[in-house]
N, C-alpha and C positions, 0 to 999 in steps of 0.2 A: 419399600420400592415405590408404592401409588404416593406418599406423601413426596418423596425426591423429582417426581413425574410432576406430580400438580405442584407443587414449587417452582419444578424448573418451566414448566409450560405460563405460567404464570409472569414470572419475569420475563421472557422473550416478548408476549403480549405487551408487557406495558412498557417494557424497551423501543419496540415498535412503535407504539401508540406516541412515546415520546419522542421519538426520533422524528414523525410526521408532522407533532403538530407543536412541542417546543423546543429543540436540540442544545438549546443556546439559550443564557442568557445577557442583558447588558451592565453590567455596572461600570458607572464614574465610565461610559463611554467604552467601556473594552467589552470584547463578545468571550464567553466562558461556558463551553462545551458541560451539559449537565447530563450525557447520556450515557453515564457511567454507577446515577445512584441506583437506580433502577437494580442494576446487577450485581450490586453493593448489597443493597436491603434483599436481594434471592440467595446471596452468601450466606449472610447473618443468619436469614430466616433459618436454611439447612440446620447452622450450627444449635441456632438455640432448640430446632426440633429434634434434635440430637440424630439426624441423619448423617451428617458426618461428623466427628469428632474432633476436638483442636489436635491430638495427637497425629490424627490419621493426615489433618491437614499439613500439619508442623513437616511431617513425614513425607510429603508428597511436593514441597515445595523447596524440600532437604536435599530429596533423588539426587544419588551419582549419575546423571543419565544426561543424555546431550538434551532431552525434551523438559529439563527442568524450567520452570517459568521464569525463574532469576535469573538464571543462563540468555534464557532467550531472550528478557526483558535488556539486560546490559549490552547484550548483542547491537542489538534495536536503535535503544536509547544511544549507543556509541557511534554507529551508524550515522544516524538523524544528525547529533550533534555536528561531525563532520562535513555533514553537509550542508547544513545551516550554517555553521562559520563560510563557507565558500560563497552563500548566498549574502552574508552580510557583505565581506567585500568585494561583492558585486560580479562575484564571478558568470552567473546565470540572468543577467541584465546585460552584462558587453555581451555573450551568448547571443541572446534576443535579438540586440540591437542590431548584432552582424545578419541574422536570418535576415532581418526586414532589409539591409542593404543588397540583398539578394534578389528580392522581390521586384524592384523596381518599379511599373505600373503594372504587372501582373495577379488576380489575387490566386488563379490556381499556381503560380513560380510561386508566394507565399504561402498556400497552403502548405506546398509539398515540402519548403523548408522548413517551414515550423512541427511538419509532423517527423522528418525526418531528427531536425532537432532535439527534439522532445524523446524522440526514441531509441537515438544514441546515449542522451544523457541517463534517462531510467535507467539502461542497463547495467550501470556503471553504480550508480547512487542509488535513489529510490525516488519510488514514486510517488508517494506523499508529498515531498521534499518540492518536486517539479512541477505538480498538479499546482501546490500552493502558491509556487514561485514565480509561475507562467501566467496565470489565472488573471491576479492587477495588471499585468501587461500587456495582454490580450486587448482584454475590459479599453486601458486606457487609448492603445492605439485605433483600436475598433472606432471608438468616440471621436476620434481626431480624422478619422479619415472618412467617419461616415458613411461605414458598412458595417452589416451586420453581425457580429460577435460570433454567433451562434456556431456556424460549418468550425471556425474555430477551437472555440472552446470545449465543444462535441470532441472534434479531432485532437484537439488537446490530450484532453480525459480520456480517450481509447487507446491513445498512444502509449500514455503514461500505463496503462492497466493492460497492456497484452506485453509489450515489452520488458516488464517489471518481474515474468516470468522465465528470463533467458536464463538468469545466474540466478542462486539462491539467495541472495542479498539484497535482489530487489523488491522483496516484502515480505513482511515479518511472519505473513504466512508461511512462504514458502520453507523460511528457515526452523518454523515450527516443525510441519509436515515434514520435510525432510529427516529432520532432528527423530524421528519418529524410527524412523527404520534402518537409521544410522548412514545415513548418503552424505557421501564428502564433496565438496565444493565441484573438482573436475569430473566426478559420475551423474551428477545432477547436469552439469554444463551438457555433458555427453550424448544425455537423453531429453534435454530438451531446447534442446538448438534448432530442430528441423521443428518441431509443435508447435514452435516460439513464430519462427520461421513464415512457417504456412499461415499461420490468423493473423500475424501481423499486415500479411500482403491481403489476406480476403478481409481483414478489417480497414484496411486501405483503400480496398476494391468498391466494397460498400461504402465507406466516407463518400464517397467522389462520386455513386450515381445516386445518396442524397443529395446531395445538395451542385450537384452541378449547375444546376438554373444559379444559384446567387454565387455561385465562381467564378461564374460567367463574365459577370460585372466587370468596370475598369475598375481601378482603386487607383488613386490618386494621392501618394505619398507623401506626404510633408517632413520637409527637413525637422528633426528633433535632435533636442541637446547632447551632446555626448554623455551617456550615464556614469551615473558617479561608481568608481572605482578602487580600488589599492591593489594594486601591482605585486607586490611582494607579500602581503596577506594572502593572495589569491594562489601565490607559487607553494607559499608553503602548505595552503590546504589543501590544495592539487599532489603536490607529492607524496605529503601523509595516507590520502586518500588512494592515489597511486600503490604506494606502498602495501597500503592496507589488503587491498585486495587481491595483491600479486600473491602475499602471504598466506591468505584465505586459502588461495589456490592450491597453493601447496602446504596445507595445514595438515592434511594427513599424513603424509609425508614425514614431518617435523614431530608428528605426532601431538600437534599445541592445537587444544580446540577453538573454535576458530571466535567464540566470544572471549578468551583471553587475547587474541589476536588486534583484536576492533578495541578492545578496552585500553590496549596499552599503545596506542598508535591514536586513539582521543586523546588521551594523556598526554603524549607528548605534542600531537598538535597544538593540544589548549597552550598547554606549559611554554612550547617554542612561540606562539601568536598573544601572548601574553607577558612575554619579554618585547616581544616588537613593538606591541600597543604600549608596553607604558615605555618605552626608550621617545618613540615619536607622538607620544600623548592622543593616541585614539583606544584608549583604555573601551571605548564605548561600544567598540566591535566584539569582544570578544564578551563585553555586559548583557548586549541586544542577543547574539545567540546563546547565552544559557537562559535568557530571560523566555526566549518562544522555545526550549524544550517538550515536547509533550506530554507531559507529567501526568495527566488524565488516563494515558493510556496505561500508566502502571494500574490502579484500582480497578479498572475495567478489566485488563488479562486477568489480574489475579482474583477478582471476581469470579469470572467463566469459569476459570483453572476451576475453581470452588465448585462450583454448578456439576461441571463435567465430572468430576471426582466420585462427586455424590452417585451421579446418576453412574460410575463404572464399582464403585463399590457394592452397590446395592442390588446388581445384575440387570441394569434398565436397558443397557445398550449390548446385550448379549444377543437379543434376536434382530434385532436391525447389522448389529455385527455380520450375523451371517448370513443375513440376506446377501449384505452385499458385496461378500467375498464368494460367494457361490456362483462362479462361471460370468461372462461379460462383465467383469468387477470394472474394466476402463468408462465402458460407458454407464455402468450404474452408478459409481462414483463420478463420477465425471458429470452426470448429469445433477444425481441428489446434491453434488456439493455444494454445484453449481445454485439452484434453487434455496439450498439451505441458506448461502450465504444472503439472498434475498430475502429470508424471515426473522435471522438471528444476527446479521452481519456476517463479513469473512472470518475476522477474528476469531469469538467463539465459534463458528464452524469449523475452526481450525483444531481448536482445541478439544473437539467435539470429533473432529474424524480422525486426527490423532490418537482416539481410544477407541474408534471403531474398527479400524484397517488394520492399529498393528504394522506389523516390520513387512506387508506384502506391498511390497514395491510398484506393483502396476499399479494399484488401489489407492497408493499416496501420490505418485506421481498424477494422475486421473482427481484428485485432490485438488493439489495446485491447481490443476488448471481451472478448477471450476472457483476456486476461490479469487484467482488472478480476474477471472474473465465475469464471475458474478458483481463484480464493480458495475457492468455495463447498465442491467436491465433495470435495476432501479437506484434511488439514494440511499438506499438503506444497507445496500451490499458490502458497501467498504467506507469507511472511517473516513477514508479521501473521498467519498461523494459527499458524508454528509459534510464536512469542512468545504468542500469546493460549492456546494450550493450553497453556502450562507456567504461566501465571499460573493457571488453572483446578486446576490440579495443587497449586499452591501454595495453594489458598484452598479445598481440599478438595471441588472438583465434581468428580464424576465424569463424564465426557463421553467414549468409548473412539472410538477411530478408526474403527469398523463406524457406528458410531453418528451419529457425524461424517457422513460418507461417506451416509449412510440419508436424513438430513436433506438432503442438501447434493444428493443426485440427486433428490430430489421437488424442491426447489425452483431448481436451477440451469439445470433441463432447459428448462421455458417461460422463464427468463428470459433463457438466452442466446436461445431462439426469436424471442421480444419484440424482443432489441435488434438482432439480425441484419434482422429486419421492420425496423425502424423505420431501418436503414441503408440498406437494401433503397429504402425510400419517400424519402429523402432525397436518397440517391445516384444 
C-alpha cells in the first residue's frame, strides 16, 4: 500500500509541476499537449513494482460495467468528434458571428449574448469542444474592436464549465461519475437541472459585478466578413448530433448503453459527411476533424484508470472512502472533489472518486459538481483550462495564473455554494 501511495503521490506532483511550468510542446510550428507522460511513467512505475499486476489491469479495463474506461473513452472520443465536425463546417463561428450582430454598440448586450451563447451550446455538446472554439474568436474580435478580451474570455470559460454540468454528456467527467452508480441520462438530467440552474445565474451574478467598470465601455463594432461556412455539412452534423442525444435520453429505456449509442451515430455522421465531401470535393473537412481528435486524452485516462486501481486494490482509498460517506457526504464531496480537481485535475479526480463514493448517489452527484465547477479556481482543474490558457498565450492575452486563480476564487466560491444548495434541496 505505502509503495502505491508514494507512486501515486509522486506522479500528481510532477503532473503538476508540468502542467505549471511546461504543458506543451512546439514542433515544426504545431503545439503538442505532453501532460499525459507524467501519468504514463506513475502507471509503468506501479506495474513494474508489481503493485498492480497486467492481469488485474487487463481485468479492470475488460469490466462489464458502465465505468469501464474503454466505455467511457469511445463515449468521449465519439462525442468530441461530433462536434468538431460541426465546428469544422463552421457551425460555431455563424453562431459567434450572429451573437455579435446582437450586440450592436453595447459591450454588456455582448457580454450577455456570448454567455448566453456559450451556455446553451455546452449543454447540448461539450465543453472542451466550445472553450476551444470560442477562445480565437473572442481573441480575434477583442483585437479589432479594441477592448479588452478578458470579462470575456473569463465569461467564456465559466459558462462553458457550470453549464457543462446540466446533462451527463457535457463532460467526460460527469459521464465517468455517473457511470459509477449507474444514473441514466433522464435521472441525472432530473437531479441536476435546478444545481445547474442556480451557479449558472450566481456565476452570471459575479461575472457582471467583476467586471462591470470595463462593460461599461462603448465597443465600437466593425463590420466583418461573413465566416466561412457549409450549409449542408452543418445540417447533417446538427441532426446526427440531434439524434444522438435524443437517444442517450432514452437509452435506458432501449436498454442500449448509451457509448454504443454516441459510437454508432459518429459512424454514420463521419460515413454520411464523407460521401458529401468527396461528391463536392471538400474531402478536407472531414481530414481537419479527425486530425484535432484528442488522442492524448486516451494515455492520460488510462493512465489514472492505472493509478486509481492500484491505490483501490491495495486498500489505500478505504479510509478516505469513509470518511466521506459518513453524514454531510454533499458537502464533503462536493468540496474535496472540488479541491482535488485543483491538485490532480478533474479527470483523475474523477477516476479517483469513482472508487471512493461507489454507487451512493448524493456523494457522486456532489462529485460532478465539484469536478464541473473545480475548472474555475485554477489552470490546472480541467484539461480545457490548461488547452484554453495556451491558446491565450498563443493569441497574445496575457492572463497569469495569480490572476487566473483571483478570478476563479470570487466566482467559484458562491457557485459551488449554489450547486451544493440546490443538491442539498433536491436530494
Amino acid at each position: 500500500m505505502i509503495t502505491a501511495v508514494i507512486i501515486a503521490s509522486l506522479t500528481c506532483l510532477a503532473f503538476i509541476c508540468n502542467i505549471l511550468i511546461k504543458p506543451s510542446v512546439i514542433i515544426k510550428g504545431k503545439s503538442y499537449g505532453i501532460y499525459w507522460i507524467f501519468p504514463l511513467l506513475g502507471a509503468v512505475s506501479l506495474l513494474f513494482a508489481k503493485v498492480i499486476t497486467p492481469k488485474q489491469l487487463f481485468e479492470g479495463l475488460t469490466a462489464d460495467s458502465d465505468i469501464n474506461p474503454l466505455k467511457i473513452l469511445a463515449l468521449f472520443l465519439s462525442l468530441t468528434l461530433m462536434s468538431v465536425l460541426l465546428d469544422s463546417a463552421g457551425f460555431f463561428r455563424v453562431l459567434a458571428a450572429k451573437t455579435l450582430s446582437f450586440a450592436k454598440h453595447s459591450q454588456w448586450a455582448l457580454f450577455i449574448c456570448l454567455y448566453l451563447t456559450v451556455s446553451l451550446l455546452t449543454v447540448f455538446t461539450s465543453n472542451d469542444i466550445i472553450v476551444l472554439t470560442f477562445t480565437p474568436f473572442i481573441c480575434y474580435f477583442a483585437h479589432n474592436a479594441k477592448i479588452d478580451p478578458i470579462p470575456y474570455l473569463v465569461g467564456e470559460f465559466i459558462a462553458a464549465n457550470t453549464w457543462s454540468m446540466a446533462l451527463v454528456i457535457g463532460n467526460p467527467t460527469n459521464i465517468y461519475l455517473a457511470g459509477t452508480a449507474g444514473i441514466n441520462f433522464g435521472e441525472y438530467l432530473t437531479v441536476m437541472a435546478l444545481p445547474t440552474l442556480l451557479t449558472g445565474v450566481t456565476a452570471f451574478g459575479a461575472l457582471c459585478l467583476i467586471f462591470r467598470k470595463k462593460l461599461s465601455l462603448p465597443l465600437f463594432v466593425k463590420e466583418n466578413e461573413k465566416p466561412e461556412s457549409d450549409i449542408p455539412l452543418m445540417i447533417i452534423g446538427g441532426v446526427h448530433l440531434g439524434i444522438c442525444i435524443l437517444l442517450m435520453a432514452v437509452s435506458s429505456l432501449l436498454n442500449i448503453p448509451m457509448w454504443i449509442v454516441s459510437v454508432i451515430c459518429f459512424l454514420s455522421q463521419y460515413l454520411c459527411s464523407f460521401v458529401y465531401c468527396v461528391f463536392t470535393k471538400k474531402l478536407m473537412y472531414v481530414l481537419e476533424s479527425l486530425r484535432r481528435a484528442p488522442i492524448i486524452t486516451v494515455p492520460f485516462v488510462l493512465s489514472m484508470f492505472t493509478i486509481v486501481l492500484a491505490l483501490v486494490n491495495t486498500g489505500a482509498t478505504e479510509a478516505v472512502s469513509k470518511y466521506l460517506l459518513e453524514g454531510q457526504s454533499i458537502l464533503k464531496c462536493g468540496v474535496s472533489s472540488f479541491l482535488a480537481s485543483n491538485l490532480i485535475n478533474n479527470i483523475p479526480m474523477s477516476v479517483l472518486f469513482s472508487a471512493l463514493v461507489g454507487e451512493d448517489k448524493m456523494a457522486v452527484y456532489a462529485s460532478v459538481v465539484g469536478s464541473n465547477l473545480g475548472a474555475f479556481l485554477t489552470p490546472v482543474g480541467a484539461l480545457a483550462g490548461i488547452m484554453w490558457t495556451g491558446l491565450l498565450k498563443n493569441h497574445g492575452v496575457k492572463l497569469s495564473f495569480a490572476r487566473f486563480s483571483f478570478y476563479g476564487a470570487l466566482i467559484s466560491t458562491p457557485a459551488l455554494l449554489a450547486a451544493l444548495f440546490g443538491l442539498y434541496i433536491i436530494l
